[in-house]
C-alpha positions as CSV (number, residue, x, y, z in Angstrom):
1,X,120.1,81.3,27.8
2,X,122.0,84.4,26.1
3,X,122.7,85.6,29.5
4,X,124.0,82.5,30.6
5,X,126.5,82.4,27.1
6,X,127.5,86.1,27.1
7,X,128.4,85.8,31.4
8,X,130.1,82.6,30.7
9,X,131.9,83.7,27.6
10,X,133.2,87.7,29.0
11,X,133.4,86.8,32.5
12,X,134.3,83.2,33.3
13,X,136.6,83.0,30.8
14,X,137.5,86.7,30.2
15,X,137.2,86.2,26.2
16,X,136.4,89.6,23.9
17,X,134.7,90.0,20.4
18,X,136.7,92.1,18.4
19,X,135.8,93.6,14.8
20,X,132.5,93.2,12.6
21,X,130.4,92.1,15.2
22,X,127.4,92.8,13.3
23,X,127.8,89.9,10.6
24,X,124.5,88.7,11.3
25,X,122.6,91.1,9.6
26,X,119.8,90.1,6.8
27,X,122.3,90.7,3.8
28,X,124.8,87.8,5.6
29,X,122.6,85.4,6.5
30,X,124.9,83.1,3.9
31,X,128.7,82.6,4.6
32,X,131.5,80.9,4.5
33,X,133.2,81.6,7.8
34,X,136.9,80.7,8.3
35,X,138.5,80.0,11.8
36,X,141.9,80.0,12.2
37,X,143.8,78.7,13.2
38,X,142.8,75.6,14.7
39,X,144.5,73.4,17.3
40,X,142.2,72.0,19.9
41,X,138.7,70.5,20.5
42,X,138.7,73.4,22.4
43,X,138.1,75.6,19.6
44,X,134.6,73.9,18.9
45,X,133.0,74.7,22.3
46,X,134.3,78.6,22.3
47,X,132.6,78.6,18.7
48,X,129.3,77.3,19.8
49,X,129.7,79.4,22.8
50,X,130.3,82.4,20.6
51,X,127.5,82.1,18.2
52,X,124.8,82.1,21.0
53,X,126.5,85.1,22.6
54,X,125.9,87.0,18.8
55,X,123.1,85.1,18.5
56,X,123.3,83.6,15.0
57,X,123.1,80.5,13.3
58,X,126.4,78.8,12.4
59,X,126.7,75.4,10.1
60,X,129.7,73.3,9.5
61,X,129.5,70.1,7.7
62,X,131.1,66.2,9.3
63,X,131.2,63.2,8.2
64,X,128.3,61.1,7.5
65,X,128.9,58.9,10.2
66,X,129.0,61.3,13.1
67,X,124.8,61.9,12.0
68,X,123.5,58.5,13.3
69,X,122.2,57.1,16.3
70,X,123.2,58.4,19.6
71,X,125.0,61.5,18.8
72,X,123.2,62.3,15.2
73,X,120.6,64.5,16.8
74,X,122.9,66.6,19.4
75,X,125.2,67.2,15.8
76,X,121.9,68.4,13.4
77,X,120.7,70.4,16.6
78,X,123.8,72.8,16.7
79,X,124.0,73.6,13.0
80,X,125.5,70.1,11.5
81,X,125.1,68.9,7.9
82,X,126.2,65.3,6.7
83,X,128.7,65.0,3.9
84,X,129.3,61.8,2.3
85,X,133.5,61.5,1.9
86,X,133.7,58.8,-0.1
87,X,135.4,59.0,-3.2
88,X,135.1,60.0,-6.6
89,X,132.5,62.7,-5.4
90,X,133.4,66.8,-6.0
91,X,132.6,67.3,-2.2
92,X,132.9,71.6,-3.1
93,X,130.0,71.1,-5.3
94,X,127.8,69.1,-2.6
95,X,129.4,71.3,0.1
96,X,127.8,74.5,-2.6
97,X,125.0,72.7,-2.9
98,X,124.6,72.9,0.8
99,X,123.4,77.1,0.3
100,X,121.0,76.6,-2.0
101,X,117.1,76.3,-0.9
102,X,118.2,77.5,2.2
103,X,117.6,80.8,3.9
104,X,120.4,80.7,6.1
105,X,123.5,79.2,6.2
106,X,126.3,80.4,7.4
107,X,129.1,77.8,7.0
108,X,132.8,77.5,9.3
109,X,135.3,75.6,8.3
110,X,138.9,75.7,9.7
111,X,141.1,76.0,6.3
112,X,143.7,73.8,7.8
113,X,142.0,70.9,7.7
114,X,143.8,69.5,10.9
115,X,144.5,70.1,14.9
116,X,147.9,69.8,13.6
117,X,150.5,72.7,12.5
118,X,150.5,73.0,8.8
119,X,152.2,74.5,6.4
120,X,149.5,75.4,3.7
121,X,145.8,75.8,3.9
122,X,143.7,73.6,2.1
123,X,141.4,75.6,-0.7
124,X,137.8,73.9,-0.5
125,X,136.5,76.6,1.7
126,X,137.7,79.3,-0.7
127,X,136.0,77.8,-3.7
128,X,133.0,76.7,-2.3
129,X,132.7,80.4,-1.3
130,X,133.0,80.8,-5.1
131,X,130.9,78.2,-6.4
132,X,127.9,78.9,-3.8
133,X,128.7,82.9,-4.7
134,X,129.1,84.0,-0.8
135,X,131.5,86.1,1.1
136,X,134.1,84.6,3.5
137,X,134.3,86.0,6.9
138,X,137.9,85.7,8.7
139,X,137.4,84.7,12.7
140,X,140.3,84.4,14.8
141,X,140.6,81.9,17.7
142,X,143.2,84.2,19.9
143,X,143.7,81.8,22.6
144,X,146.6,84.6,23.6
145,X,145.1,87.3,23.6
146,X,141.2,85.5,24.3
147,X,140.0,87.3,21.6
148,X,137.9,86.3,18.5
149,X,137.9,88.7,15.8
150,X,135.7,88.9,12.9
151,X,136.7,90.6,9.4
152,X,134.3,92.5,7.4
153,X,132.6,90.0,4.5
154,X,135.7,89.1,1.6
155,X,134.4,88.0,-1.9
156,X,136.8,86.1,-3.2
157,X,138.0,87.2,-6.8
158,X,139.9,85.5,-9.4
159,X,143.5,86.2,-8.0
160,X,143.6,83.0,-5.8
161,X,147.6,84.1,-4.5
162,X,146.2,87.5,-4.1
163,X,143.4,87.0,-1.6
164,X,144.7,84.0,0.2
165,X,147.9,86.5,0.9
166,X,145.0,88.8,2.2
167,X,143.2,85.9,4.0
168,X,146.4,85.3,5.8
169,X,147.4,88.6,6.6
170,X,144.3,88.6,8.5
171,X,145.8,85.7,11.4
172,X,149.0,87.4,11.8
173,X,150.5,87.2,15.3
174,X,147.1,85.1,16.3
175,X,147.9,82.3,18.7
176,X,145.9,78.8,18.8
177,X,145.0,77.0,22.3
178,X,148.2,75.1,21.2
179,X,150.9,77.4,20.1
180,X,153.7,75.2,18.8
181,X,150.2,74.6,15.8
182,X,149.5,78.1,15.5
């Protein structure tokens, strides 16, 4: 089915893979990938899409809810881990948590948080990066130029303005499936 992903992804929709390509080597097997920015559903299906054309294994984490009977099963099969929202619980730590015992687990979030155009990113990803000690991978979602492009691994340090001025300097002139969100 490789085949089938790669002719879809290059030819039917004329997308490219751009940068470290090769982030799926043994020593990145755990990650905290970011992909920015995000504006559309659409951005789910050309990330699945991807990560059977590179042929790794991505997580992401959803609500509880969206893990029971009919859909729980499709959203466990394509890399989905339950998180309980409700309150009063530190949802980095369980998020962390999520690394350990594991093998692999390579984790994307979208740091906006929304569909929606924000102003400021939200900073779970970056910490959770911290607390479960992994790198953070940049990945674009150039609906533009249909590109994705993937940074070399970034440990974050302890100059939070610093590397989220990097992080962003990363998704410069990148333009979502909706623009006016980008």
């Amino acid at each position: 089915m490789r085949w089938l992903a790669k002719w879809i992804y290059y030819n039917l929709l004329g997308w490219k893979l751009v940068g470290n390509t090769n982030f799926s080597k043994d020593t990145l097997k755990k990650v905290v990938i970011i992909a920015v920015p995000h504006t559309s559903w659409h951005d789910f299906y050309i990330g699945i899409l991807l990560r059977k054309v590179v042929g790794i294994k991505t997580n992401f984490v959803a609500k509880k809810e969206l893990f029971k009977w009919p859909f729980g099963w499709y959203f466990r099969a394509v890399g989905g881990a339950a998180l309980d929202r409700t309150s009063g619980q530190n949802k980095v730590e369980a998020i962390a948590k999520l690394f350990e015992g594991k093998d692999e687990f390579r984790l994307a979030l979208a740091p906006e948080g929304t569909r929606k155009k924000v102003e400021h990113w939200k900073t779970g990803f970056y910490y959770i990066a911290k607390t479960a000690n992994v790198p953070i991978i940049m990945f674009t979602l150039d609906f533009k130029n249909k590109q994705n492009k993937v940074s070399e691994p970034f440990y974050p340090t302890d100059d939070v303005d610093a590397d989220f001025k990097f992080m962003k300097a990363f998704y410069k002139g990148v333009i979502g499936k909706k623009p006016e969100y980008s």
